[in-house]
MIGUDREN-868343 format. One record per residue: x, y, z of N, C-alpha, C in turn; residue number from 1; residue in one letter. Coordinates in steps of 0.2 Angstrom, whole numbers, always signed. Layout:
BEGIN
REC     n_u     n_v     n_w    ca_u    ca_v    ca_w     c_u     c_v     c_w   pos   code
REC       X       Y       Z       X       Y       Z       X       Y       Z   NUM      A
...
// end
This chain:
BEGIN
REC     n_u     n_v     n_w    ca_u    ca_v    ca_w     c_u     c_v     c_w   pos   code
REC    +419    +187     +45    +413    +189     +48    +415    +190     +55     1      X
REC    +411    +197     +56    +415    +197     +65    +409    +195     +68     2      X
REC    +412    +198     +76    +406    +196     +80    +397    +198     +83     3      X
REC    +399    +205     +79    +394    +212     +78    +389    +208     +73     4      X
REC    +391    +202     +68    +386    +201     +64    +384    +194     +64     5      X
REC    +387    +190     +70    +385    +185     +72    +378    +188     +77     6      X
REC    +379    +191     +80    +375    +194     +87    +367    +196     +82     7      X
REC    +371    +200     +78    +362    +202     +75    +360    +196     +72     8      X
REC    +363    +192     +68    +361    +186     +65    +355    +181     +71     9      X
REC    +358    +180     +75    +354    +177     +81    +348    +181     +83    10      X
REC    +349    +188     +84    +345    +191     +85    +336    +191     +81    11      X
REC    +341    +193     +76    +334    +192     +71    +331    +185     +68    12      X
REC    +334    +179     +72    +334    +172     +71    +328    +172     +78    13      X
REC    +331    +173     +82    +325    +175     +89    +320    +177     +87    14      X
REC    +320    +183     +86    +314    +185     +82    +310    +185     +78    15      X
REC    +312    +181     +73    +307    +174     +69    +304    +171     +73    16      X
REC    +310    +168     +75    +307    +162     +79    +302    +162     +84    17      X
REC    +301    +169     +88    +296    +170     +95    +291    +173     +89    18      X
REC    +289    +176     +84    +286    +176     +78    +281    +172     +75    19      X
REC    +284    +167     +76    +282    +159     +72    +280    +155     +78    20      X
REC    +281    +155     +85    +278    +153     +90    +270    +157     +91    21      X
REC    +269    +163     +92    +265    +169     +93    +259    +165     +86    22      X
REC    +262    +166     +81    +257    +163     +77    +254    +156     +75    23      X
REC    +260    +153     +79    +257    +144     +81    +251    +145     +84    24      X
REC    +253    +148     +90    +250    +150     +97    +242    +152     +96    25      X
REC    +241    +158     +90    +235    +160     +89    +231    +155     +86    26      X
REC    +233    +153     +81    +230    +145     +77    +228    +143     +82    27      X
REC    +232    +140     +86    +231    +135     +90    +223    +134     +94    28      X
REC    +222    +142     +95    +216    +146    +101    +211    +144     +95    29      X
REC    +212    +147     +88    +208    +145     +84    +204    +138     +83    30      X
REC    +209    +131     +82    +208    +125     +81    +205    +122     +88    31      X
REC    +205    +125     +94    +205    +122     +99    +197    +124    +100    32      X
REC    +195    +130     +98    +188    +131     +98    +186    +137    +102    33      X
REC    +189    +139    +104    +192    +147    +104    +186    +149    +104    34      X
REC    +183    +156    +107    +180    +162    +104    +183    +164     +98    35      X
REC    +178    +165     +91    +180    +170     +88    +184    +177     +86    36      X
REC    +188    +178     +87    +187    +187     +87    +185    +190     +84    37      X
REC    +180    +195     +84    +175    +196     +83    +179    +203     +76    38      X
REC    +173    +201     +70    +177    +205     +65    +173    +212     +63    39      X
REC    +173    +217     +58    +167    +221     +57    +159    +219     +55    40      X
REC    +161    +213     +51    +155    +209     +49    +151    +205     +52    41      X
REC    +153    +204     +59    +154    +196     +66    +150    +203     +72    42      X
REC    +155    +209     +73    +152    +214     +80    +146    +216     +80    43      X
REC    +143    +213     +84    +137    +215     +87    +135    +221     +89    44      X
REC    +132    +227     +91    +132    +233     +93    +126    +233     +97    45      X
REC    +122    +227     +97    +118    +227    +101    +117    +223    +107    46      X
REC    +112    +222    +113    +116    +217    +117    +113    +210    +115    47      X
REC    +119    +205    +117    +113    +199    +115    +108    +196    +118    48      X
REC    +104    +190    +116    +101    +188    +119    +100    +184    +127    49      X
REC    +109    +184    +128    +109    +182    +139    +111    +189    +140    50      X
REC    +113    +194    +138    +112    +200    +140    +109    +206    +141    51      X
REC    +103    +205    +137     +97    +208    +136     +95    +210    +142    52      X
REC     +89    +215    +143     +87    +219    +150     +82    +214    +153    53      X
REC     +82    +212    +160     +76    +208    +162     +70    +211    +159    54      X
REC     +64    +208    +159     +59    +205    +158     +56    +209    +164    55      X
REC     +45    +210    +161     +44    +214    +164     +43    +210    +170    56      X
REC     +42    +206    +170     +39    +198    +177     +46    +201    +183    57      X
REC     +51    +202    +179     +57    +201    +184     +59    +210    +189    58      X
REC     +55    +214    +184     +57    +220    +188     +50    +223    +191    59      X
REC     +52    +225    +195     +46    +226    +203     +41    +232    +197    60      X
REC     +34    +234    +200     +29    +238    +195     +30    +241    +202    61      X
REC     +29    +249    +196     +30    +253    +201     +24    +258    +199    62      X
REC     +18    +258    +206     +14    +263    +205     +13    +270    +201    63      X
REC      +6    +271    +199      +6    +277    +196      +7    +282    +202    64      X
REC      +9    +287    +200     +10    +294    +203      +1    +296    +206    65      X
REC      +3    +299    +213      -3    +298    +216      -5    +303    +215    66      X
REC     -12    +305    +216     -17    +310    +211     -16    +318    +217    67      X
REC     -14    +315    +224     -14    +318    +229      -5    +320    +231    68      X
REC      -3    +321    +224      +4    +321    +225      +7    +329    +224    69      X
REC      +0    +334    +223      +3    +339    +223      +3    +343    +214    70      X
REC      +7    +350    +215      +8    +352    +208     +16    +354    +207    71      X
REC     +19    +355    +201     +22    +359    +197     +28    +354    +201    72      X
REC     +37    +357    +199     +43    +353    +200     +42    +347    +207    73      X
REC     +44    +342    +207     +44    +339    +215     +45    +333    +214    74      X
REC     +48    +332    +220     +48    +323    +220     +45    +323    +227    75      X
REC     +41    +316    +224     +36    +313    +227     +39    +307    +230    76      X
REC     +37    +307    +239     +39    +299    +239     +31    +299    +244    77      X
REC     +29    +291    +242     +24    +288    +245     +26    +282    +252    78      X
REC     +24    +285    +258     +24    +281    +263     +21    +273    +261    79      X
REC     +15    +272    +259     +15    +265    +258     +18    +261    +255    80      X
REC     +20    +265    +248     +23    +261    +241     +30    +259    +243    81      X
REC     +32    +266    +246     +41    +266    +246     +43    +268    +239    82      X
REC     +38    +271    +237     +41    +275    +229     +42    +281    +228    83      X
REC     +48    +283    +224     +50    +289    +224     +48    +289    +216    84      X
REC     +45    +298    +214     +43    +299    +207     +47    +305    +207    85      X
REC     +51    +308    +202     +53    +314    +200     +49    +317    +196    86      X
REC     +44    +322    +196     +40    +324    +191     +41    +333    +190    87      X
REC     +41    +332    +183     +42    +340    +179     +36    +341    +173    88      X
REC     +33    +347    +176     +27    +346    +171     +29    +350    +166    89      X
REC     +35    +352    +164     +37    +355    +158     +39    +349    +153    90      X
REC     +40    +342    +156     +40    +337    +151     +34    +334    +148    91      X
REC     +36    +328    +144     +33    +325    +143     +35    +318    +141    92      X
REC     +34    +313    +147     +28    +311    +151     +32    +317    +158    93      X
REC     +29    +319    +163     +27    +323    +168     +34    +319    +172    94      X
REC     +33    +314    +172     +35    +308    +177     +42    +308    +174    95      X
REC     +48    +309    +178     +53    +307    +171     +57    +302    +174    96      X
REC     +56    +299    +180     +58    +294    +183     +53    +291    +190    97      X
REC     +54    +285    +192     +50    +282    +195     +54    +274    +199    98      X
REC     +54    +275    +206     +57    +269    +208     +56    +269    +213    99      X
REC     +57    +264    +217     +58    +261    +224     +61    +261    +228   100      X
REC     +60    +261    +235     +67    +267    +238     +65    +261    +245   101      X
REC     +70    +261    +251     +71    +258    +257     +70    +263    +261   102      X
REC     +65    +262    +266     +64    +268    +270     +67    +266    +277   103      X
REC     +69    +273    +279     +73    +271    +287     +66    +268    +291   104      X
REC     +70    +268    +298     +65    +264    +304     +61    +270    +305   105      X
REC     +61    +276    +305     +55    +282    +304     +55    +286    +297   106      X
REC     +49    +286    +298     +45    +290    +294     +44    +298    +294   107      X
REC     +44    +300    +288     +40    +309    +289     +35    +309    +290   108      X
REC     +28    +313    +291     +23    +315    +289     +23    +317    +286   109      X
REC     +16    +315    +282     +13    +316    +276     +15    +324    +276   110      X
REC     +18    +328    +271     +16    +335    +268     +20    +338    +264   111      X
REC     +22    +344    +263     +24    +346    +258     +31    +349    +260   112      X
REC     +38    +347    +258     +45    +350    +261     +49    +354    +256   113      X
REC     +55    +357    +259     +57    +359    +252     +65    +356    +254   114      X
REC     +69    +353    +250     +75    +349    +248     +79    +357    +252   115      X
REC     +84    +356    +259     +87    +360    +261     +94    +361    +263   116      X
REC     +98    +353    +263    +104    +354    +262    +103    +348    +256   117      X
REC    +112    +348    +254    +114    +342    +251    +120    +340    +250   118      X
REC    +122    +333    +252    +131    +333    +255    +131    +327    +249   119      X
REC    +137    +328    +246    +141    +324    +240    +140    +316    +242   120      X
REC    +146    +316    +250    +146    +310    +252    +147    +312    +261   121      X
REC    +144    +307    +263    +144    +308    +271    +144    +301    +275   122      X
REC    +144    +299    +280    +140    +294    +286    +135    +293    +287   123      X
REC    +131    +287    +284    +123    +287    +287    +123    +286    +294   124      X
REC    +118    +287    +298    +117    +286    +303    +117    +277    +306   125      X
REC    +117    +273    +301    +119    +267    +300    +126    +266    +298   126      X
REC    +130    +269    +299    +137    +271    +299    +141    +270    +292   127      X
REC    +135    +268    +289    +138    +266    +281    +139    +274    +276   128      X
REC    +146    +273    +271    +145    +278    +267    +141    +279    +264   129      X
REC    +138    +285    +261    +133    +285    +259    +135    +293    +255   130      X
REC    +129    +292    +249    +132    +298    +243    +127    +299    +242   131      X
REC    +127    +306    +237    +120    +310    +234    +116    +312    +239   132      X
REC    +115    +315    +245    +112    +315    +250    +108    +322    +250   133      X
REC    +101    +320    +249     +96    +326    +248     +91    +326    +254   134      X
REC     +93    +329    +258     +87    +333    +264     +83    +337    +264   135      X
REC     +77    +334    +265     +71    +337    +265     +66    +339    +273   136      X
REC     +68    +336    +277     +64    +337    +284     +68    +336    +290   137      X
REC     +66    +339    +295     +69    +339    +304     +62    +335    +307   138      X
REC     +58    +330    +311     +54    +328    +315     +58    +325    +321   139      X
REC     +56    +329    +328     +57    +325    +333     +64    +323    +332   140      X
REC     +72    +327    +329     +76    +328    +332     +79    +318    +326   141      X
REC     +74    +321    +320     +77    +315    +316     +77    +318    +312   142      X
REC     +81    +315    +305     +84    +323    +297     +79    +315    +293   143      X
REC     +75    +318    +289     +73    +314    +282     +78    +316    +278   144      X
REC     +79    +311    +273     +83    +312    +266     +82    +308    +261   145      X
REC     +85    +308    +257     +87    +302    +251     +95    +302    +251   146      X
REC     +96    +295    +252    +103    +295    +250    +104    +287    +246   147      X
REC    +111    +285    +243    +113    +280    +242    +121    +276    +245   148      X
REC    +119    +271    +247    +125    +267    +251    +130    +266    +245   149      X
REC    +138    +271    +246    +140    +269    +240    +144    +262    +239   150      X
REC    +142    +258    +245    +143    +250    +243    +135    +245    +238   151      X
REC    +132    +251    +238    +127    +250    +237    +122    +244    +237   152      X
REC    +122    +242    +244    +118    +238    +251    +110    +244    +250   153      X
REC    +106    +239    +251    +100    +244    +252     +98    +237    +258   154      X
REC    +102    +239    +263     +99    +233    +272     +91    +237    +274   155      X
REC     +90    +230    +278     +81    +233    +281     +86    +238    +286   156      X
REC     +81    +241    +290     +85    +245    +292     +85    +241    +301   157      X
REC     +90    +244    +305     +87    +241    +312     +83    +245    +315   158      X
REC     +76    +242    +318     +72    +246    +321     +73    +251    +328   159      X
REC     +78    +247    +330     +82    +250    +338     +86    +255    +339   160      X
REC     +86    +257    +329     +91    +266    +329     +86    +267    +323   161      X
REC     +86    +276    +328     +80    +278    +324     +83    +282    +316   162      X
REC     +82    +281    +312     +84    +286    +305     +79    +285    +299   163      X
REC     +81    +291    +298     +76    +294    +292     +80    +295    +285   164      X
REC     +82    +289    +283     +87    +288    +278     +83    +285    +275   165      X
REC     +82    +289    +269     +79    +284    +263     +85    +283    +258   166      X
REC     +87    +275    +257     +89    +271    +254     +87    +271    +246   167      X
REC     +90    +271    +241     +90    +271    +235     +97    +269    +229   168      X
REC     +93    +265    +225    +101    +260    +222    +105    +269    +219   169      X
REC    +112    +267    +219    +119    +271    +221    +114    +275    +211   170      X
REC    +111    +272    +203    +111    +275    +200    +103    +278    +201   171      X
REC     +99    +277    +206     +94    +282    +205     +96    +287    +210   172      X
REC    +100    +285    +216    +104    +292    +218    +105    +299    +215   173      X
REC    +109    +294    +208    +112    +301    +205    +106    +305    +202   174      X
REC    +101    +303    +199     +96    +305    +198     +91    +308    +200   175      X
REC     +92    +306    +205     +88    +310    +212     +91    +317    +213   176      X
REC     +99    +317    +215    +104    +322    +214    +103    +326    +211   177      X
REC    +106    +325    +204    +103    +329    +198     +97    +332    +196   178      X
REC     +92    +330    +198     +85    +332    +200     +85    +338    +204   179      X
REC     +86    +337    +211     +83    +340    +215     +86    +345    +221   180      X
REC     +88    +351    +218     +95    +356    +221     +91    +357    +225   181      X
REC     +93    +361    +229     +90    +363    +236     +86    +370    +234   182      X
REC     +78    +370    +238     +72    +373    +235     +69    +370    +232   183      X
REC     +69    +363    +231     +66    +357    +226     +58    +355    +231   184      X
REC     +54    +357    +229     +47    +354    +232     +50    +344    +234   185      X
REC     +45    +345    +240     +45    +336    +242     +39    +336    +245   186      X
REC     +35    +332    +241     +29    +328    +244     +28    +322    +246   187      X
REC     +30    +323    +252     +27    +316    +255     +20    +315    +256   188      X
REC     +16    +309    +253     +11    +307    +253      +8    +301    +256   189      X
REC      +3    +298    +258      +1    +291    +262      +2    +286    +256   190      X
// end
């Protein structure tokens, strides 16, 4: 016998042997109490019960869309609510989304704008990055918009710098985005 078939002999001895530990090893996880792994019969495709979506107690009510909101494509935001509506009346329901937004330390006046730039990603004037950036107004030498923090922070704003960042979670952002190219009607209302 040479030493070409000693070599493989061990080798393929190894390799049982790290074989036969691997499957100890699995057992083991088994007997010890282990998750499952989860089989055809066992997978779930739905979420379960500590994963499910909050409850309606848990997620904020979001006003109807105000009657004084205008007509035909537009997003609506309400100065008292802090809600933005996206409404299309070629759908059905009109409203095809609806949320809550942080508004800067100023405000627009109440009236009717049209969506005039829009930057992918940029600098808020609170210095944080910020994404999906949709401008709607110039007042007194301050830009309204919608945008989102892409660390996605929605802070009160500080009163002592003035901005007209309206703040929105990082997925109603995109939302918004997709919604509203520039020429998109915006009513702001009280």
């Amino acid at each position: 016998m040479g030493p070409g078939v000693v070599v493989t002999g061990l080798t393929l001895g190894a390799l049982a042997l790290v074989s036969l530990l691997a499957f100890q090893a699995n057992g083991a996880v088994d007997r010890a109490g282990g998750p499952p792994k989860p089989t055809a019969s066992t997978a779930s495709p739905g979420p379960s019960a500590s994963t499910a979506a909050p409850t309606a107690s848990a997620t904020p009510t979001i006003p109807a869309l105000p009657a004084t909101s205008g007509t035909g494509l537009r997003v609506v935001y309400s100065l008292g609510t802090h809600t933005v509506w996206l409404v299309d009346p070629k759908k059905t329901p009109q409203v095809v989304a609806a949320f809550a937004v942080t508004p800067g330390s100023v405000e627009p006046t109440a009236g009717s704008y049209t969506v005039y730039s829009r930057r992918p990603t940029t600098t808020g004037t609170d210095g944080k990055q910020i994404e999906h950036v949709v401008l709607f107004a110039q007042q007194n030498g301050i830009v309204f918009g919608f945008s989102a923090a892409q660390d996605g922070a929605l802070p009160t704003p500080d009163p002592a710098v003035k901005t007209g960042g309206i703040r929105q979670s990082r997925q109603n952002g995109q939302l918004l985005w997709d919604f509203a190219p520039n020429g998109t009607k915006v009513v702001v209302v009280a």
